[in-house]
C-alpha positions as CSV (number, residue, x, y, z in Angstrom):
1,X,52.5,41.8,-0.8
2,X,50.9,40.5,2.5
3,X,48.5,43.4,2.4
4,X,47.0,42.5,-1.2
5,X,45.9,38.9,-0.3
6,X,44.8,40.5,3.3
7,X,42.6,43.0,1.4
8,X,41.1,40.2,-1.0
9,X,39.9,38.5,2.4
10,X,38.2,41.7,4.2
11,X,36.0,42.0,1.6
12,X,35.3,38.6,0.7
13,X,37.2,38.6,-2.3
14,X,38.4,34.9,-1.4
15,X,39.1,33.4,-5.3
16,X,41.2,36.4,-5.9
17,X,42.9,36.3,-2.7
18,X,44.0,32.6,-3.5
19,X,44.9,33.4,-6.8
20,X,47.1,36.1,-5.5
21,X,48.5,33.8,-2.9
22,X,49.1,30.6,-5.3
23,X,50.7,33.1,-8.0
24,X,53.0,34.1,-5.1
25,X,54.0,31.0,-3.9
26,X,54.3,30.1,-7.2
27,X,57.2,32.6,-8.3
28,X,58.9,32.6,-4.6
29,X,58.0,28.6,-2.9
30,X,59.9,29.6,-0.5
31,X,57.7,32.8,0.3
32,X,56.3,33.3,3.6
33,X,52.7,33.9,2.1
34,X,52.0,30.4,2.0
35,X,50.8,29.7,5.3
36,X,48.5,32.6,4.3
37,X,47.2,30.4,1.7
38,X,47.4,27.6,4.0
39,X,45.3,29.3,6.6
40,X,42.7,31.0,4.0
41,X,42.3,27.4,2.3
42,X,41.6,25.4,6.0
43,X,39.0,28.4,6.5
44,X,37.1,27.8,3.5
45,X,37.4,24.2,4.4
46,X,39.5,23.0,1.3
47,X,41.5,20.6,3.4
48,X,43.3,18.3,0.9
49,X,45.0,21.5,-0.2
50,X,45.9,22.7,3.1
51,X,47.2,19.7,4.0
52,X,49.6,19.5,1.4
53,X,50.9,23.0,1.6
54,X,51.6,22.1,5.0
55,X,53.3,19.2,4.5
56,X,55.5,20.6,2.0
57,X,56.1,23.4,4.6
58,X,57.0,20.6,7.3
59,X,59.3,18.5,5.0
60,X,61.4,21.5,5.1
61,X,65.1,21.3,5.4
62,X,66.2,24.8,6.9
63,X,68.9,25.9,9.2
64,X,67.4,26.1,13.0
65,X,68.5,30.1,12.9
66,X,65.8,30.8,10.3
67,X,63.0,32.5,12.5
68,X,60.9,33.1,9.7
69,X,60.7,29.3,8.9
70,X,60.2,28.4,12.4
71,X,56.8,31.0,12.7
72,X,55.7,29.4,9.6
73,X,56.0,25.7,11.0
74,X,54.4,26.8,14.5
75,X,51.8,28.5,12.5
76,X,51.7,25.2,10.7
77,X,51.1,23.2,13.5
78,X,48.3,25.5,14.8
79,X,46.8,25.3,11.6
80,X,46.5,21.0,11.4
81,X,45.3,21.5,14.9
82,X,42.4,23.5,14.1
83,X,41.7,21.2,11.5
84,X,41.7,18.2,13.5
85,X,39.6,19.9,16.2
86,X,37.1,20.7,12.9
87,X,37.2,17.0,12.1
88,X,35.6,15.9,15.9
């Protein structure tokens, strides 16, 4: 499913990669393309939407031995960074 949104993005295909993304996220909030969306949204500077997908990403309650929630909150983390480094 990764690859779809990924493909949307190479050629500039941005709307329907969010679409793709949001319907996603959507069906499976739990689903690990979020921080796709996340990232795609911060890079076309829509940042009220990034910052809540983040934050409901950060609010969280998972069990410490899901790796795949921990990538997503450090690639959370490097996402508000970049945002805040943006904002300077």
């Amino acid at each position: 499913m990764k690859k779809i949104g990924e493909a949307y993005i190479k050629t500039h295909a941005y709307t329907k990669a969010i679409k793709y993304y949001e319907a996603i996220v959507k069906a499976e909030p739990q689903s690990e393309l979020r921080i796709n969306l996340a990232d795609l949204l911060n890079k076309l500077n829509q940042k009220d939407q990034t910052q809540r997908i983040l934050d409901e990403l950060l609010k969280e309650e998972v069990p410490n031995t899901n790796f795949q929630h921990a990538q997503q909150i450090t690639k959370a983390y490097e996402i508000f960074a970049n945002m805040f480094e943006q904002n300077k």
